[in-house]
N, C-alpha and C positions, 0 to 999 in steps of 0.2 A: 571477422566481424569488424563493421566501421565503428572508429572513436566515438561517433555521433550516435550512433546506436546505442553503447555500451553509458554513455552520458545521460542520453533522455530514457534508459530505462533505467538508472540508480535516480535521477531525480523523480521518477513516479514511485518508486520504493520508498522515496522518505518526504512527499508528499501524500503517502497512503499511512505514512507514520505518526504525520501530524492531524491526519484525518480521524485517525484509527482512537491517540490521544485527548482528539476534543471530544471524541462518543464516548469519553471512559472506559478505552480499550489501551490495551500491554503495543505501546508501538514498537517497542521490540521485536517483536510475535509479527506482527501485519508486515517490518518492512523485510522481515526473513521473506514472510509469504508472498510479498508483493515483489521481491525478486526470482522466485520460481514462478509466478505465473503472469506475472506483469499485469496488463492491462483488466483483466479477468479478475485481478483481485482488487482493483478498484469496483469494479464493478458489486462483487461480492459486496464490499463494504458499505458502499453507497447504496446500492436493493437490498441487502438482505438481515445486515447484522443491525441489531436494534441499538439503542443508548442504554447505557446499562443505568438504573436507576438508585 
């Protein structure tokens, strides 16, 4: 695996962290999961998870 790889897929983990943070979500939790599925869990978070109120 290239460095450039392994870089741009930890910084979309913890901009899914700080994503995850402004909807009132555990950015903990999102950049675990946005390292196992990477790009799929932006997506997840962006369609599907609501703002928790």
């Amino acid at each position: 695996m290239s460095t450039g790889y392994v870089v741009g897929w930890g910084t979309l983990a913890l901009i899914n962290a700080g994503l995850a943070q402004a909807k009132g979500h555990s950015g903990l939790v999102w950049f675990v999961i946005s390292l196992l599925l990477g790009p799929l869990a932006t997506l997840l978070l962006v369609a599907l998870v609501r703002r928790k109120v």
